[in-house]
C-alpha positions, -999 to +999 in steps of 0.1 A: -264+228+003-279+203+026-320+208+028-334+203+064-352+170+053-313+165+050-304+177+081-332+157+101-324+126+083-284+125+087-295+140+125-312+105+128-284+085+115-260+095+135-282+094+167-284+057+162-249+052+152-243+067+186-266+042+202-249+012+183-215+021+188-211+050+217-211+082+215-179+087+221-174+063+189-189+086+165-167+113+155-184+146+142-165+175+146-152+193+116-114+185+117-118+149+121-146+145+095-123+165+067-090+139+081-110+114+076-123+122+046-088+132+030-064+105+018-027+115+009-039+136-022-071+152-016-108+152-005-136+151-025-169+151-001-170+155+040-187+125+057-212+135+082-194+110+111-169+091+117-182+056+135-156+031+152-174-003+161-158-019+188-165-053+177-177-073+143-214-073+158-216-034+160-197-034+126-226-050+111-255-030+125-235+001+114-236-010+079-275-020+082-283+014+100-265+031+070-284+010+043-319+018+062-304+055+058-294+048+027-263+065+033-229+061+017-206+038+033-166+043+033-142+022+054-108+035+060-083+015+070-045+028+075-052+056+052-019+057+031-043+056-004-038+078-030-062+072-056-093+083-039-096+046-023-112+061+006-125+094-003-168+102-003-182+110-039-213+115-024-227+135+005-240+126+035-223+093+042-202+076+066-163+065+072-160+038+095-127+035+111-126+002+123-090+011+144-108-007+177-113-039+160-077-053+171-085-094+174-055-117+165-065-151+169-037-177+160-038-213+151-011-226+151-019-260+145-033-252+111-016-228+105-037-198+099-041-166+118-075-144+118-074-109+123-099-081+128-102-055+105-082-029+120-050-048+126-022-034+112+007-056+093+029-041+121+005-059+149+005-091+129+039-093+126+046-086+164+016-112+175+036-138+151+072-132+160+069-153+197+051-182+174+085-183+154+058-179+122+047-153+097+025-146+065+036-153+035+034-118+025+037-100+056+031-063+047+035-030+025+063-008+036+029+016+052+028-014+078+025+006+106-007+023+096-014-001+071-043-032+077-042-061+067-082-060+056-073-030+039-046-047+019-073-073+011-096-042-007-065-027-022-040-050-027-007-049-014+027-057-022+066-056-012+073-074+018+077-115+009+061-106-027+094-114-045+082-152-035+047-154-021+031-127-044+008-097-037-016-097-002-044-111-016-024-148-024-014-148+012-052-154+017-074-181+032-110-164+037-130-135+049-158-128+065-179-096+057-205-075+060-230-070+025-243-036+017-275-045+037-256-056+073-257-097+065-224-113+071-210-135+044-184-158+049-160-175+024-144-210+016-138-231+053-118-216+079-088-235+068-087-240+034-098-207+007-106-232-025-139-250-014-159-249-048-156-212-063-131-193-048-158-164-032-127-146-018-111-139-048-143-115-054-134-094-021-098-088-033-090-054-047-124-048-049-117-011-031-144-019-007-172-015-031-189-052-026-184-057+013-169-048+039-139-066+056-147-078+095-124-103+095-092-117+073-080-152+073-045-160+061-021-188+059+010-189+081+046-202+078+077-208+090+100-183+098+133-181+082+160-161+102+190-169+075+192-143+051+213-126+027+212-088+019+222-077-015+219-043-040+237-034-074+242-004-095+227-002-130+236+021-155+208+017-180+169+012-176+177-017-201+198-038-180+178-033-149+148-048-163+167-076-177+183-085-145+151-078-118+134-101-149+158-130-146+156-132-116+122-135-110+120-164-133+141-184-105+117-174-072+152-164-054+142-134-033+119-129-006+119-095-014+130-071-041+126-032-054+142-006-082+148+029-079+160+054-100+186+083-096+161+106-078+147+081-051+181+063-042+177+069-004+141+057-007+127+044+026+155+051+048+172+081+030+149+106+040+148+098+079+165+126+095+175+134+130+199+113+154+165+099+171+156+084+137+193+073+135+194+057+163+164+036+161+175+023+122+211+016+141+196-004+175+173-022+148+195-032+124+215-050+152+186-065+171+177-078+136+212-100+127+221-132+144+244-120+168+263-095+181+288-092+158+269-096+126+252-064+135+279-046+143+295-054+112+262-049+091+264-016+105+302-011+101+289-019+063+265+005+065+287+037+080+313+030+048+283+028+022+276+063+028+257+080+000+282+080-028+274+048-042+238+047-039+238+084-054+262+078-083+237+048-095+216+054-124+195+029-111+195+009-080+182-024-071+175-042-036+174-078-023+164-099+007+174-137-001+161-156+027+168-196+039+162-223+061+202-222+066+226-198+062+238-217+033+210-216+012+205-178+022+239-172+010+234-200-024+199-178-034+225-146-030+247-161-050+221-169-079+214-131-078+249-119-078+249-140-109+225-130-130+227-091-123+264-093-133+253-110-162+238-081-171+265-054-162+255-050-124+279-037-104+274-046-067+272-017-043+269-017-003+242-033+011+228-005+035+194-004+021+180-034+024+200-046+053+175-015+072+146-023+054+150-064+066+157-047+099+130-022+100+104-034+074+080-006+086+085+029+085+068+059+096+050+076+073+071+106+064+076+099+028+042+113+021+057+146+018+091+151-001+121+151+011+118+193+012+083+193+023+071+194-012+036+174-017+036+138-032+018+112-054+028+081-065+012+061-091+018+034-107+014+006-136+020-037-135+034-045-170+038-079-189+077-079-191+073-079-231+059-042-225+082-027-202+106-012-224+077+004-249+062+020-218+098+033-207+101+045-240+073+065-243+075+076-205+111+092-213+088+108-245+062+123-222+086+140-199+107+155-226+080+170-242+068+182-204+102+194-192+099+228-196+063+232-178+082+207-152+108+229-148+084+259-146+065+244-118+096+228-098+076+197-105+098+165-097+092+128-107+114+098-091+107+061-103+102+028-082+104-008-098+094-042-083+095-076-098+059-094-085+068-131-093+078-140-128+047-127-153+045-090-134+069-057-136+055-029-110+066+006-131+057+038-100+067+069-112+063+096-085+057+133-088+070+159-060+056+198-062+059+228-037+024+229-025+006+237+007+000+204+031-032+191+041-047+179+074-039+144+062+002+156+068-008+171+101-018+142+114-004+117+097+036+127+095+055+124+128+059+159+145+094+157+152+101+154+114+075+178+101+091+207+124+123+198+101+100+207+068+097+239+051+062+247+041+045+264+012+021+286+000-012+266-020+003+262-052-027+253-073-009+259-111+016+232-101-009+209-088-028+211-118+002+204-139+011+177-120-028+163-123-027+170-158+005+148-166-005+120-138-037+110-160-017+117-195+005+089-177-022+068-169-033+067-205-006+054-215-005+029-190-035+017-204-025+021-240+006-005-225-018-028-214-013-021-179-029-034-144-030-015-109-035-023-071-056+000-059-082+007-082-102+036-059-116+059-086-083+063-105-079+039-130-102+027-156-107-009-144-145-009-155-136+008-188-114-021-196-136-048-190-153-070-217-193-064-214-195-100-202-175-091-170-193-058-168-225-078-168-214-099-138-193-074-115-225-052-118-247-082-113-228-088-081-231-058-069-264-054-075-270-086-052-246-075-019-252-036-022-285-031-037-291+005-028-252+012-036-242+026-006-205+009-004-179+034-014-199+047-046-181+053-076-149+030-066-138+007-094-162+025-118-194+011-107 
């Protein structure tokens, strides 16, 4: 329980957030401290406001007014984390929402586009299209809610990661603000590698050594020719080898695995003839003519779901050019070398919606039934994969009982990230109550379609208990993770040297620790 010495002093905080800021820019009510405060999972603590500078300046004299407080300092971005990225281990601090700082400044010329930290990939990609250019990487499916500075903290992948890699290579600098309110500024504002690369500290680093007021990244053409393909896998086995093989030859723009349970991923679970309707107007606005989209669509109404259900495992590619030709050549290469491996090619619905709609609502944070959801997820070396799938398939069969018990549900998602990288995301589903995070976040005309449940905390506790017996092994496979948050061990499996120098670093920019304590273990 707070002590009034407490009180006065968090009373005094937010008086002169209020004064920097707005009032009307510092949230304290109780609903929107607790949505704040809760990512898709959970909360842990309750901020004591929520403060939304309306420009880089204020964002700065938040951050100082918070270290005089010595208060805790969160930022959260589009809020689609699940590994307490965002949640408060501490009381009495502060979430800044930095939804108002919306600058898009592009130069062309060299080719690089700034943004403020609370543009969205969705924005960025809409402020590009009239330029004819994009980012490299160009977004996480959570695009609409997702920012770009919070991809930076996190890392991102899918969209353009099949060739450019994860968010963080799409990057040419950053400026941000330290733990005691000084802005710091990396490389030039064109180029990222001038001496050490001080970027490359700020990416994936969950927040914990600055925060992000602006991101600078590099631009490109883009290409309009492209080729939308998917196969049918019947074994685990020949998946890998095929999504592996391909990555070696840089073919796709874009590429992801699922297994039996998650066929329909991204677009299977919209529902309605609103939702419909949108997927059909975009998949024709996003061909090259009129026809094309009517046929991708003619494609799509004969696909149906019997295909994509009656895979053991499914995989999806965008092969893009700077011709129609070479769009259709990469496609080729891919038909290739997933036939090579026993792929049977399947309609093209999938990712012909996702290249048309790359940005989806965010109503697969609750199950297909309602039920709740958490992803997590592990990057292999390719020479691990099938030793972690191994053991995986172990781990469940010894748990399928207590599974069963608990209706608890796991689905699998794959992605290739460039040659040396296999993403592995298994996925758990439970019957469990929502939280204010689904309220707010899920669109209201598809929550009404939802069932709801009762608080179900024996299944949620099952479902903890195998999510960090899954983790372990991930580690035991030698694995990575975006993401970091307060999830997995990415201080623990350090060397002491690196220890030595992350907390040396930290020490420097956030000497009283006040930026998201406890994130990456530090």
């Amino acid at each position: 329980m707070a002590t009034a010495a407490t009180r006065t002093a968090e009373t005094g905080l937010v008086e002169r957030l209020a004064a920097i800021v707005g009032p009307a820019h510092v949230l304290t009510g109780e609903a929107d401290r607790l949505f704040h405060a809760t990512d898709v999972l959970r909360a842990v603590e309750v901020p004591v406001a929520v403060v939304r500078p309306g420009t880089v300046e204020e964002l700065a004299a938040v951050v100082a007014a918070a270290h005089a407080a010595r208060a805790p300092v969160v930022v959260r971005g589009g809020g689609a984390s699940y590994t307490d990225g965002y949640t408060h281990a501490r009381p009495g601090g502060i979430t800044i929402d930095p939804s108002r700082l919306k600058a898009i400044s592009v130069d062309a010329a060299n080719a690089v586009v700034t943004v403020e930290a609370g543009v969205t990939w969705a924005e960025l990609r809409d402020a590009l299209l009239p330029h004819g250019l994009r980012t490299p990487f160009f977004g996480p499916f959570s695009g609409l809610a997702a920012t770009v500075a919070g991809s930076m903290s996190q890392h991102s992948i899918s969209h353009g990661t099949g060739l450019w890699g994860v968010s963080a290579e799409s990057l040419v600098g950053l400026d941000l603000v330290t733990g005691t309110g000084e802005m710091l500024s990396t490389g030039t504002p064109f180029f990222r590698f001038y001496g050490p690369d001080l970027a490359g500290l700020f990416t994936g680093d969950c927040g914990a050594l600055g925060v992000k007021a602006r991101v600078r990244l590099r631009l490109i053409r883009r290409r309009e020719a492209f080729e939308a393909l998917s196969f049918s896998f019947a074994s685990f086995a020949s998946m890998h080898a095929a999504m592996r093989a391909i990555a070696v030859e840089a073919l796709d723009d874009e590429n992801f695995g699922l297994d039996s349970t998650l066929q329909q991923g991204q677009i299977g679970r919209q529902k309605g003839v609103a939702a419909k309707a949108e997927i059909a107007g975009r998949v024709l606005t996003g061909q090259g003519s009129l026809g094309a989209g009517v046929k991708a669509l003619a494609k799509m109404a004969i696909a149906g779901e019997r295909d994509l259900r009656r895979a053991s495992f499914a995989v999806h590619y965008i092969a893009e050019g700077v011709s129609p030709a070479e769009a259709r050549d990469r496609a080729a290469r891919i038909r290739q070398l997933a036939e090579a491996e026993g792929a049977e090619e399947i309609p093209n619905s999938v990712p012909t919606v996702v290249r048309s709609m790359p940005f989806a609502p965010l109503t697969n944070t609750l199950g297909p039934k309602g039920e709740r959801w958490v992803p997590f997820h592990a990057l292999l070396a390719h020479d691990r994969v099938a030793e972690f799938h191994a053991a995986l398939e172990s781990l469940f069969a010894a748990n399928r009982a207590v599974m069963e018990t608990h209706g608890i549900v796991s689905g699998r998602m794959f992605m290739a990230v460039g040659p040396n990288a296999f993403v592995y995301e298994p996925t758990f589903y439970w019957p469990d109550a929502r939280s204010i995070y689904h309220e707010r976040v899920v669109p209201a005309d598809h929550l009404a379609t939802l069932p709801s449940y009762a608080p179900n905390p024996a299944a949620r506790a099952e479902a903890m208990r195998l999510k960090a017996e899954i983790i372990a092994l991930m580690a035991a496979h030698g694995a990575a993770h975006f993401q970091v948050g307060r999830v997995y061990p990415w201080l623990a499996s350090r060397d002491a040297a690196s220890v030595r120098l992350i907390r040396a670093v930290k020490a420097a920019l956030d000497p009283d620790g006040i930026l998201n304590p406890g994130a990456l273990g530090l």
